[in-house]
C-alpha positions as CSV (number, residue, x, y, z in Angstrom):
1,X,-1.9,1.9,14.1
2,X,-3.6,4.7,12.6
3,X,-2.1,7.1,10.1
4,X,-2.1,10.5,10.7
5,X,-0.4,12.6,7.9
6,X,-3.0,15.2,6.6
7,X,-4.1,15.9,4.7
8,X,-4.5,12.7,2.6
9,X,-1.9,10.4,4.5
10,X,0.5,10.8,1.7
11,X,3.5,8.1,1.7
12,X,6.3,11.2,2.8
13,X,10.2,10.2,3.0
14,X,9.6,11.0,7.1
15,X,6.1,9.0,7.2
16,X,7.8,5.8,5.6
17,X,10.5,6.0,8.0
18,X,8.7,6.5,11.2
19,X,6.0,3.8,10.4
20,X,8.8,1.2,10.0
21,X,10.2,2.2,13.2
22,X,6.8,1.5,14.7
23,X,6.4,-1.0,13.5
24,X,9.9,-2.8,14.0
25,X,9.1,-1.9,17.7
26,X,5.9,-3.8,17.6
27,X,7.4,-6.7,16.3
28,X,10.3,-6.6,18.6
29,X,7.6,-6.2,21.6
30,X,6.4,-10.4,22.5
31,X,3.0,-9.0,23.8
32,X,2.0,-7.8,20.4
33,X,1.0,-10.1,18.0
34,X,-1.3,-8.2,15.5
35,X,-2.0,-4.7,14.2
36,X,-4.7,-3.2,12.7
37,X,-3.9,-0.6,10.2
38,X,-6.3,2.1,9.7
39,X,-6.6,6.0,8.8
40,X,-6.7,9.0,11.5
41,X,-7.7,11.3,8.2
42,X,-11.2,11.7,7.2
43,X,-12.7,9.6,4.0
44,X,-8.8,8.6,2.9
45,X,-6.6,5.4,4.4
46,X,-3.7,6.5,2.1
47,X,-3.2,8.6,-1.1
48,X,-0.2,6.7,-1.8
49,X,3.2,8.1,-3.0
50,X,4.1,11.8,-2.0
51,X,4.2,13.0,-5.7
52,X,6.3,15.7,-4.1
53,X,9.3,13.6,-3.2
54,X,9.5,12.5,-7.1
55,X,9.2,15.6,-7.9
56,X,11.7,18.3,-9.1
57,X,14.6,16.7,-6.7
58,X,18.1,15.4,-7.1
59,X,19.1,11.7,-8.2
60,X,20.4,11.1,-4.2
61,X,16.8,12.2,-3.2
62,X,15.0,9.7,-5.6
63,X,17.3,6.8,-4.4
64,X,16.5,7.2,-0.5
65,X,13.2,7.9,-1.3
66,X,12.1,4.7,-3.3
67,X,14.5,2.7,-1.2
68,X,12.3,3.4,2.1
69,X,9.4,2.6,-0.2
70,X,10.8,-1.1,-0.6
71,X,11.3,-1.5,2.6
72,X,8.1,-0.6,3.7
73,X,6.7,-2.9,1.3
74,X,9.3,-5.7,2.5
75,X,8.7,-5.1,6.4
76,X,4.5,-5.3,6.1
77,X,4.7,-8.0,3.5
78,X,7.1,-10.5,5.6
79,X,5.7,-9.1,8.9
80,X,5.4,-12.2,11.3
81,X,2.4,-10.0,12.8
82,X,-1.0,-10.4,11.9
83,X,-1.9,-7.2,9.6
84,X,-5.3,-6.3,9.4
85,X,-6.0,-3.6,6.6
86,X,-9.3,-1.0,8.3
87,X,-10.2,0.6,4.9
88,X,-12.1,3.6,5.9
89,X,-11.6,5.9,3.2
90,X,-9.6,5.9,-0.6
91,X,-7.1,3.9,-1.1
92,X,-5.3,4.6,-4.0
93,X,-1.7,3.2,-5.7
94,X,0.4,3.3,-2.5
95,X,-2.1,3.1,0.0
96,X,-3.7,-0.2,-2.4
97,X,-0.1,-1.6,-1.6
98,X,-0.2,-1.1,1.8
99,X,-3.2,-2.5,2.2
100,X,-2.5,-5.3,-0.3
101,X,0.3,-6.3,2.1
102,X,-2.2,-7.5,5.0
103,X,-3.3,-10.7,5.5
104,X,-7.0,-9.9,5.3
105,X,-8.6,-6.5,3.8
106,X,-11.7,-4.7,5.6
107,X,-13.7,-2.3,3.6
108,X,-16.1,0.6,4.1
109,X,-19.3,0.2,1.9
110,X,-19.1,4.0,1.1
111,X,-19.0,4.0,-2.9
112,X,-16.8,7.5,-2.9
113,X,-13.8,4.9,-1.5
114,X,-12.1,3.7,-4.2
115,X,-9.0,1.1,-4.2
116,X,-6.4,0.2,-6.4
117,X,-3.3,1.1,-8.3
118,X,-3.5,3.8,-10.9
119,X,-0.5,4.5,-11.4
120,X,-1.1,4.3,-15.0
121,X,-3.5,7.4,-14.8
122,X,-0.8,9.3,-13.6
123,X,1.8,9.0,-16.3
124,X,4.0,6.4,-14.5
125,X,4.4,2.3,-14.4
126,X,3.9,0.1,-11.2
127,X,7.0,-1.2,-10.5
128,X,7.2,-5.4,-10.6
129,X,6.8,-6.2,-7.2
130,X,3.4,-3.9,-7.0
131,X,2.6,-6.2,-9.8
132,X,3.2,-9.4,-8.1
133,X,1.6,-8.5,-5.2
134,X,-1.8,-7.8,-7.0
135,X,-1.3,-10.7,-9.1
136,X,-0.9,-13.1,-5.7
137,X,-4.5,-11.3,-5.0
138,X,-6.9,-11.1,-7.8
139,X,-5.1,-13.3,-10.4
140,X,-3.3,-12.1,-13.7
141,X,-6.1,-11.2,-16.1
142,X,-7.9,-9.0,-13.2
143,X,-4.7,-7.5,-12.7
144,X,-3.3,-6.9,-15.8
145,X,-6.4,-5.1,-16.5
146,X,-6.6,-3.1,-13.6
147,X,-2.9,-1.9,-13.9
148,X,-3.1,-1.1,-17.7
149,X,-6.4,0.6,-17.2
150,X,-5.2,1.9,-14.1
151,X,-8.5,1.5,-12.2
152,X,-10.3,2.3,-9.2
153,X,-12.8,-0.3,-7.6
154,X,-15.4,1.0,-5.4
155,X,-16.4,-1.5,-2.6
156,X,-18.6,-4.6,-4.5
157,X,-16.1,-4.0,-7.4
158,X,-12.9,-4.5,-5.3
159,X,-15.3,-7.2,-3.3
160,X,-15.9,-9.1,-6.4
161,X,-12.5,-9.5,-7.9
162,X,-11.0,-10.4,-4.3
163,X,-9.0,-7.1,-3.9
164,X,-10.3,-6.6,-0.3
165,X,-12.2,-9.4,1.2
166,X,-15.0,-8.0,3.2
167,X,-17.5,-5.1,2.8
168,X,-19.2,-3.5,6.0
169,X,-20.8,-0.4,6.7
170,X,-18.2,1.9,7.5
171,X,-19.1,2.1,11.6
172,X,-18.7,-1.4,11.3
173,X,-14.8,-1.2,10.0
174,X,-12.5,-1.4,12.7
175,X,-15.3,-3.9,15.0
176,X,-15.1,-6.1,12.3
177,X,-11.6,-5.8,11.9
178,X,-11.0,-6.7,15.6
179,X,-13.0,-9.4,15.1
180,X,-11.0,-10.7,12.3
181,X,-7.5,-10.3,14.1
182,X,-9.3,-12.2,16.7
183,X,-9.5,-15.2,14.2
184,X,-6.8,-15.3,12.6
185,X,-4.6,-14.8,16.2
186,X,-6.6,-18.2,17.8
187,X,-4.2,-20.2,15.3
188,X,-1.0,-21.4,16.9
189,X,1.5,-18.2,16.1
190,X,4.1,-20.6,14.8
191,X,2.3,-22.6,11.8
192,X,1.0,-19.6,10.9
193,X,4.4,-17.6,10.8
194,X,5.8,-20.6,8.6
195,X,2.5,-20.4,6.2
196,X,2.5,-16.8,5.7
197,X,6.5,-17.0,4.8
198,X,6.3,-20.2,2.6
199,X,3.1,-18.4,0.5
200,X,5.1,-15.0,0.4
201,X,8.9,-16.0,0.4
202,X,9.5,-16.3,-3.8
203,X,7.5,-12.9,-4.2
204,X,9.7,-10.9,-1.7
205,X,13.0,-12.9,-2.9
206,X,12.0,-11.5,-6.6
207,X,12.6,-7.6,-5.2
208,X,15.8,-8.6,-2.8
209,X,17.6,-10.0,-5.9
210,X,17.1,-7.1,-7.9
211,X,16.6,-4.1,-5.2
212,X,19.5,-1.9,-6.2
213,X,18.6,-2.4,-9.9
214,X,14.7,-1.6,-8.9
215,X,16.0,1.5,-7.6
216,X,18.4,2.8,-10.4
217,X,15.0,2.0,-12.7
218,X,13.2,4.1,-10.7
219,X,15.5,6.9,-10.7
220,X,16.4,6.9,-14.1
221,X,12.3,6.6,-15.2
222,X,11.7,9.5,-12.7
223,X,14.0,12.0,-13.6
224,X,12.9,11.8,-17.3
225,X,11.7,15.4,-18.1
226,X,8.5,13.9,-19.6
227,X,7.5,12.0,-16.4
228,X,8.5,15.5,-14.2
229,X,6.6,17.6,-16.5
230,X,3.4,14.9,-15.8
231,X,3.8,14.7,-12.4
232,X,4.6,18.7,-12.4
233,X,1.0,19.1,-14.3
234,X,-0.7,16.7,-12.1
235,X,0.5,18.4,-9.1
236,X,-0.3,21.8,-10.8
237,X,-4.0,20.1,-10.8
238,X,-3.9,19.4,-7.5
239,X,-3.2,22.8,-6.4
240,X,-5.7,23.8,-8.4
241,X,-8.7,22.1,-7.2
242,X,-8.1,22.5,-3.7
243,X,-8.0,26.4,-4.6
């Protein structure tokens, strides 16, 4: 599956809903067992959250918005499918999640890709389960680091803490990737199903118990006029530098 939302693959209400159609009809399909997720958008796999649907909308709008973001989260992170992240470009916040939700990361050694979540940098707080989900990979004192610093880890950075778990040169992404579906697809489909839920089950349970509270948090943090008036200057940067 390749995203294609230019310019920078931004995590838009309409992309999050169409990619979990996709997706639903992939795992609904019996002759699909694995998808590699990659980036149709030069030197970017995801920007992350569109900063414009948290951005001077109604309550409503923030609800349904951070709702499809959960369920993304929820549908790649208990996916019976293999998911094979292609990182060929940044991966920032959102696009970290995604790719944090695989079962096995692939990198391009291009030291202008960067991966992680910086949400911090931005003026706003990972929510929990972005926080569990790093833990589960790098371990609490990388992560708690990372998040508070809100950093960015080129290639051997993110190599070395264990955020992605190989490093190739970036014609060699999505070979390599296919070559690691092919692994991980020669074990018998139903052990692994059963391992992948047993490993995952008490971090996904922690969001489904507390969903609609994870939304109202979300609303009410986001439609603080200090948070609007950072995302509305961050954007207002944005603009700016692609003028």
């Amino acid at each position: 599956m390749r995203f294609k939302n230019p310019p920078v693959n931004s995590l838009s209400l309409q992309f999050l809903t169409e990619f979990v159609i996709s997706l639903e009809k992939l795992e609904n399909d019996k002759g699909f067992r694995g998808v590699v997720l990659t980036s149709d958008c030069p030197s970017v796999f995801s920007a992350g959250l569109d900063l414009t649907e948290m951005c001077g909308r109604n309550p409503a709008h923030y609800a349904e918005y951070w709702k499809a973001v959960q369920e993304l989260w929820l549908r790649l992170y208990l996916s019976n499918l293999v998911l094979v992240a292609a990182i060929n470009g940044a991966c920032p916040a959102g696009g970290c999640l995604m790719a944090l939700t695989c079962d096995y990361r692939v990198m391009a050694d291009n030291p202008k890709y960067t991966i992680g979540l910086n949400e911090t940098q931005l003026g706003i707080v990972a929510p929990f389960w972005f926080k569990d989900t790093l833990v589960n990979t790098v371990g609490h004192r990388v992560a708690e680091q990372a998040l508070q610093l809100g950093l960015l880890f080129p290639p051997a950075e993110a190599l070395r803490v264990g955020l992605v778990d190989r490093v190739v040169p970036e014609d060699q992404v999505q070979s390599t990737a296919l070559s690691v579906m092919a692994q991980w697809m020669a074990i018998p489909e139903h052990a692994r199903q059963l391992t992948k839920r047993l490993m995952r089950k008490a971090t996904a349970d922690h969001l489904l118990r507390q969903r609609d509270a994870d939304v109202q948090n979300f609303v009410s943090f986001v439609s603080r006029d200090s948070i609007q008036k950072s995302l509305q200057a961050y954007l207002k940067r944005l603009r700016q530098k692609k003028g």
